[in-house]
mmCIF file of the C-alpha atoms, coordinates in Angstrom:
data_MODEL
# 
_entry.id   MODEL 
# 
loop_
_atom_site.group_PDB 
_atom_site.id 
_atom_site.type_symbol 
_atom_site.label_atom_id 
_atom_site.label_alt_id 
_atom_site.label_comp_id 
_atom_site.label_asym_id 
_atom_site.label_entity_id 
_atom_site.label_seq_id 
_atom_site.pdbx_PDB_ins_code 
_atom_site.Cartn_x 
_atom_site.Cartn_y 
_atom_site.Cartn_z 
_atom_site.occupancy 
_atom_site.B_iso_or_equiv 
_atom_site.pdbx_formal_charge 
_atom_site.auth_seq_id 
_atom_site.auth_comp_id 
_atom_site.auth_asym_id 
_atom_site.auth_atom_id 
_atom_site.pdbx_PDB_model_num 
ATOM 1   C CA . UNK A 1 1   ? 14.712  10.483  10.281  1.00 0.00 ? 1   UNK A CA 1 
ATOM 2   C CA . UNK A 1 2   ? 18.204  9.791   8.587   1.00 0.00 ? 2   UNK A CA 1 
ATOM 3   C CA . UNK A 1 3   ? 17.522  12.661  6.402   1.00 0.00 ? 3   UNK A CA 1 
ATOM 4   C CA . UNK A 1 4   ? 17.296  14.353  9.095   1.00 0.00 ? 4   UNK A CA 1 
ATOM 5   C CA . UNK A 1 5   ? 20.629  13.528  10.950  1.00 0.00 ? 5   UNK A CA 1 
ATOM 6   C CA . UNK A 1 6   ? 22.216  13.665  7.324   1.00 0.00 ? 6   UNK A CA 1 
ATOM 7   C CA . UNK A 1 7   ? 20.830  17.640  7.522   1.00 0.00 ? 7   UNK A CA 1 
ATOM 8   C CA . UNK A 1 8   ? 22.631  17.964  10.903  1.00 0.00 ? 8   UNK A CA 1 
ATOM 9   C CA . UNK A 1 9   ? 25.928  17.025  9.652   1.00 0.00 ? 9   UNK A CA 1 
ATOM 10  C CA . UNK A 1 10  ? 25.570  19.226  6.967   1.00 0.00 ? 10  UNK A CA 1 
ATOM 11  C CA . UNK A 1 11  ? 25.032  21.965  8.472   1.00 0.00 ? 11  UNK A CA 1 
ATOM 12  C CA . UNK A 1 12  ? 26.768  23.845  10.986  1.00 0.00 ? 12  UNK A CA 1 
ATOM 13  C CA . UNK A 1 13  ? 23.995  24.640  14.001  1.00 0.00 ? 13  UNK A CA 1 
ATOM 14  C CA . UNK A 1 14  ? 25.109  26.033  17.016  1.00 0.00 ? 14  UNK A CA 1 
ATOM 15  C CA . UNK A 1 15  ? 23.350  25.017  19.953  1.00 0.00 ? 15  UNK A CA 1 
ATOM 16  C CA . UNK A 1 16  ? 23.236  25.996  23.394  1.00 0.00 ? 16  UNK A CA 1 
ATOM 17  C CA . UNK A 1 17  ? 23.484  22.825  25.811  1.00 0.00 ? 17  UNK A CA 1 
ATOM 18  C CA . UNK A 1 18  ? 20.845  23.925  27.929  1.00 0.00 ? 18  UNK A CA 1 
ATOM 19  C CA . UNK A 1 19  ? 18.791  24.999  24.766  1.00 0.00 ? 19  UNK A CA 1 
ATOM 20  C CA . UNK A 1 20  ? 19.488  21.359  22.985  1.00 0.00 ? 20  UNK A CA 1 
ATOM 21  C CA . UNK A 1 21  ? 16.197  19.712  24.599  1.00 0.00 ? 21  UNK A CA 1 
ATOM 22  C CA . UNK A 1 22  ? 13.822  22.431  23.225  1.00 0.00 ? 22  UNK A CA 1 
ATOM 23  C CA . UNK A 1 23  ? 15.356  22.769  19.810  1.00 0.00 ? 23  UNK A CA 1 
ATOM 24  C CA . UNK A 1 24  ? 15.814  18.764  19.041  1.00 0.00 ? 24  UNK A CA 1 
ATOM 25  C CA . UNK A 1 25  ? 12.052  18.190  20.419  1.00 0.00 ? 25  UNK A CA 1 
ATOM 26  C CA . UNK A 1 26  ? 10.969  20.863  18.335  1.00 0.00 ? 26  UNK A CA 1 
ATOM 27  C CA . UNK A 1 27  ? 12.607  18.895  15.161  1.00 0.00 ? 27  UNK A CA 1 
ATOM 28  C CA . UNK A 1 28  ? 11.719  15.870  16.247  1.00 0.00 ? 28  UNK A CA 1 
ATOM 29  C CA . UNK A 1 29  ? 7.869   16.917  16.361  1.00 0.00 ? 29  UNK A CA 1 
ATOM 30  C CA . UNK A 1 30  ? 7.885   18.482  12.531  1.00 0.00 ? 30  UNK A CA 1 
ATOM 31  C CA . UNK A 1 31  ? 9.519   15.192  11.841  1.00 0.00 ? 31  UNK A CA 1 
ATOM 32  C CA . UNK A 1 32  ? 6.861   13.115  13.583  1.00 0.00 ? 32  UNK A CA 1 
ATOM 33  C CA . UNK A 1 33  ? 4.154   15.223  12.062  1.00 0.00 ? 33  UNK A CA 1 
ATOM 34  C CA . UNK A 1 34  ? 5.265   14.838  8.509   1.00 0.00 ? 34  UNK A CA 1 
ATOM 35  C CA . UNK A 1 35  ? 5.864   11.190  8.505   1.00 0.00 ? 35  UNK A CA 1 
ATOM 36  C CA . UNK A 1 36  ? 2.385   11.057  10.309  1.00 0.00 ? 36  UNK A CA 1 
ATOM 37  C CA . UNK A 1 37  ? 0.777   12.583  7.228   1.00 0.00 ? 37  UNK A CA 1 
ATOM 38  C CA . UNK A 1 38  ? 2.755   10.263  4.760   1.00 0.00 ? 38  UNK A CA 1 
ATOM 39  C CA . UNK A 1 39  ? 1.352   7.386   6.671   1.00 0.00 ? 39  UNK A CA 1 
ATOM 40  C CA . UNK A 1 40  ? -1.970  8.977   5.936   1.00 0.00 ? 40  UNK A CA 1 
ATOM 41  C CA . UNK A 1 41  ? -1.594  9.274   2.590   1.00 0.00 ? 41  UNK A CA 1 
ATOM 42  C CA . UNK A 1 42  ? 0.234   5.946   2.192   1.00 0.00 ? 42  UNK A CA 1 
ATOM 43  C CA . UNK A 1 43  ? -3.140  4.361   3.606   1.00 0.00 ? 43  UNK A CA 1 
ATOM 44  C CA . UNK A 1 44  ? -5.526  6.019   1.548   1.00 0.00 ? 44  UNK A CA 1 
ATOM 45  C CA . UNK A 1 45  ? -3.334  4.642   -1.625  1.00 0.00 ? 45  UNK A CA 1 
ATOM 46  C CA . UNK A 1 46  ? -3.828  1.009   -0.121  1.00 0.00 ? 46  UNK A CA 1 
ATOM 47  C CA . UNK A 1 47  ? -7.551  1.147   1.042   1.00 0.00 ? 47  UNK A CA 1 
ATOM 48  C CA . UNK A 1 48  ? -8.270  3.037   -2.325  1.00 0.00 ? 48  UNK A CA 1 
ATOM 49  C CA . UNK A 1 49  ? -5.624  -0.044  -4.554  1.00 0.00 ? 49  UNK A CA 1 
ATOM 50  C CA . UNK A 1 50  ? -7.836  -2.672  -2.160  1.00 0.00 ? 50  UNK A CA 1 
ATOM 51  C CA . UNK A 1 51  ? -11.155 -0.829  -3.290  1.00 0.00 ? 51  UNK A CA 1 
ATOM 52  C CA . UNK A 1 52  ? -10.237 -0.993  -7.455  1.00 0.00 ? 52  UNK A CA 1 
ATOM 53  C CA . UNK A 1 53  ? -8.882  -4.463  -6.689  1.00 0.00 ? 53  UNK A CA 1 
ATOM 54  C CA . UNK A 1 54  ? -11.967 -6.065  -5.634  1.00 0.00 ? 54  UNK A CA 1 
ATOM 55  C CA . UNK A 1 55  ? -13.955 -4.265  -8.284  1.00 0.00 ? 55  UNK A CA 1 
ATOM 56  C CA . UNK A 1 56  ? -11.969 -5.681  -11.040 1.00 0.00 ? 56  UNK A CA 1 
ATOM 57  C CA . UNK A 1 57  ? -12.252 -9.034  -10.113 1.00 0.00 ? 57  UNK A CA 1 
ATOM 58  C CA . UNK A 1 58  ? -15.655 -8.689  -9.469  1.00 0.00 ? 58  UNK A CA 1 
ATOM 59  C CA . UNK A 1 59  ? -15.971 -7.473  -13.180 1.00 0.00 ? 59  UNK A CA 1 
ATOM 60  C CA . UNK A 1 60  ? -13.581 -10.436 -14.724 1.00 0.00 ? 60  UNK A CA 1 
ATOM 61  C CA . UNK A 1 61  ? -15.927 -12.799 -12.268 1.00 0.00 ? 61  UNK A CA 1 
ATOM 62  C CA . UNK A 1 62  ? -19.152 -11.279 -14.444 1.00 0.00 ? 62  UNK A CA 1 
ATOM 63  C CA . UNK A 1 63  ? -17.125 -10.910 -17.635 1.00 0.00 ? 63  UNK A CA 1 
ATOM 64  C CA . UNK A 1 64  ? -17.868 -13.747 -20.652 1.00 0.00 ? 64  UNK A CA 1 
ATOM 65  C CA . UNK A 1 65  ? -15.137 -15.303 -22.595 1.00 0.00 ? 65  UNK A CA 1 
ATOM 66  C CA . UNK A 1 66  ? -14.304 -13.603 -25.735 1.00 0.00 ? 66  UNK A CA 1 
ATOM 67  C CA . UNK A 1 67  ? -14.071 -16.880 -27.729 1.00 0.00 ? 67  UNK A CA 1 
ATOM 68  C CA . UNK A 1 68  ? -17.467 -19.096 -26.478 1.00 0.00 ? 68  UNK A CA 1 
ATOM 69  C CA . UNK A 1 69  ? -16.976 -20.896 -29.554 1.00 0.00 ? 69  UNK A CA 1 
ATOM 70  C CA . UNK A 1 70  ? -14.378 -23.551 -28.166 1.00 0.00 ? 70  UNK A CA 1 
ATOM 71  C CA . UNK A 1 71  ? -14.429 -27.070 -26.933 1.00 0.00 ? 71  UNK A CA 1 
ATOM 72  C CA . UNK A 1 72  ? -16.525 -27.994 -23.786 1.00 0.00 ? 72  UNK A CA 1 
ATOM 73  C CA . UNK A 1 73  ? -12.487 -28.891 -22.585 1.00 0.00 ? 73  UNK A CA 1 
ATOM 74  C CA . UNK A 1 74  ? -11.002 -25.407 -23.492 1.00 0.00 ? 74  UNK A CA 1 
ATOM 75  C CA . UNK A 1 75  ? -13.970 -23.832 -21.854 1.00 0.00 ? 75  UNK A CA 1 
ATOM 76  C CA . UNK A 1 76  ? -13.758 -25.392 -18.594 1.00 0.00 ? 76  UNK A CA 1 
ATOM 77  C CA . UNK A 1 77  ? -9.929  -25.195 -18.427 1.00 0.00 ? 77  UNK A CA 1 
ATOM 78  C CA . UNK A 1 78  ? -10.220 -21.270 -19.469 1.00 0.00 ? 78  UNK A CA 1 
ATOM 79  C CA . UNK A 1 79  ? -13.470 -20.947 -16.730 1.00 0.00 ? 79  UNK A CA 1 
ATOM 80  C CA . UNK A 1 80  ? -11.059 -23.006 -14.109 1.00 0.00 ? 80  UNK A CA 1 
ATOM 81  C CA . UNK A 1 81  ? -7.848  -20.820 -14.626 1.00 0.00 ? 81  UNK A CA 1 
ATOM 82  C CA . UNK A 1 82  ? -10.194 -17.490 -14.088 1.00 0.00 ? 82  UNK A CA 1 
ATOM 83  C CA . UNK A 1 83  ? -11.563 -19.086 -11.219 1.00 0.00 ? 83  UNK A CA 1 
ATOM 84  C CA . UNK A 1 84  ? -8.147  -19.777 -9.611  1.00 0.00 ? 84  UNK A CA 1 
ATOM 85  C CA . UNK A 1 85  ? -6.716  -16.617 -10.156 1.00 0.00 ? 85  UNK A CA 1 
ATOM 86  C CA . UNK A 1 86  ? -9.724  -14.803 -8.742  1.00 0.00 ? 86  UNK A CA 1 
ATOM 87  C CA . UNK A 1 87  ? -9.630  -17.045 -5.566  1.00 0.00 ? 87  UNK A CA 1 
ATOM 88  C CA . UNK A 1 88  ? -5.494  -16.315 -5.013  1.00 0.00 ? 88  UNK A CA 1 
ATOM 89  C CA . UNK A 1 89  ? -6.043  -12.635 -5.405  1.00 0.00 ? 89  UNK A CA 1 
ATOM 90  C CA . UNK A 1 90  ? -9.019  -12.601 -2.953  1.00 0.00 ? 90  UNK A CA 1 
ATOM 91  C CA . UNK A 1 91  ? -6.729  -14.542 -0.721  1.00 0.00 ? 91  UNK A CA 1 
ATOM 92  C CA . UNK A 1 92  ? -4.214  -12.299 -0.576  1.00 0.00 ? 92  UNK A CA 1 
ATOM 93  C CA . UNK A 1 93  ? -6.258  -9.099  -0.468  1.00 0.00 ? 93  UNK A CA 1 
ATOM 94  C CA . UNK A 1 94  ? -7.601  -11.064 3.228   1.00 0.00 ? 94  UNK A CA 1 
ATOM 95  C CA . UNK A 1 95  ? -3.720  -12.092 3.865   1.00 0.00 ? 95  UNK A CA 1 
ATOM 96  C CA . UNK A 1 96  ? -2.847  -8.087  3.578   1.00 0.00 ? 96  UNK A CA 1 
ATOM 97  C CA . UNK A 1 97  ? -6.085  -6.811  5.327   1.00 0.00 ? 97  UNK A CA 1 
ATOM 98  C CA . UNK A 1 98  ? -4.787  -9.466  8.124   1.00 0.00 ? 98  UNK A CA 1 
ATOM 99  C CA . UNK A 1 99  ? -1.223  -7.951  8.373   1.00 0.00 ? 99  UNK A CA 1 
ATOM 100 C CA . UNK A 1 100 ? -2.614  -3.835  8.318   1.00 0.00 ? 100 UNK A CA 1 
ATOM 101 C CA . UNK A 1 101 ? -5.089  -4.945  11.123  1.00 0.00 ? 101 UNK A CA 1 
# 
């Protein structure tokens, strides 16, 4: 919208008073239309970033340590901290979900 009314003061339109309705309706609709298809498009990006999200962390979930060969301490702290991280990010994939509902 303020790119719009930047436009305006650009340019120099001439516009008949009784013709102003018609013509800044007109705008206004092209306006509406194209920041309805951003939205669109905007939304697809998220539902498809929420999508690859949840399949990566299903795959680190599944995934085995590259080092097994550690202490039974190092193991469960490693295990713990990949636990924890996968729990924040699933809460805040349901925190965003919550907010775009």
């Amino acid at each position: 919208m303020f790119k719009f009314l930047k436009g305006l003061l650009k340019k120099e339109i001439v516009i008949e008073r009784k013709n102003f309705q018609s013509w800044f309706s007109e705008k206004a609709k092209e306006i509406i239309s194209e920041e309805k298809e951003r939205e669109k498009k905007c939304n697809e990006d998220i539902s498809q970033a929420r999508i690859d999200l949840k399949e990566a962390l299903q795959e680190l979930n599944e995934r085995e340590l590259h080092n097994p060969n550690v202490s039974v301490r190092e193991l469960q702290f490693m295990l713990g901290n990949r636990k924890a991280y996968i729990q924040r990010t699933e809460h805040f994939l349901e925190e965003f979900e919550n907010i775009l509902e």
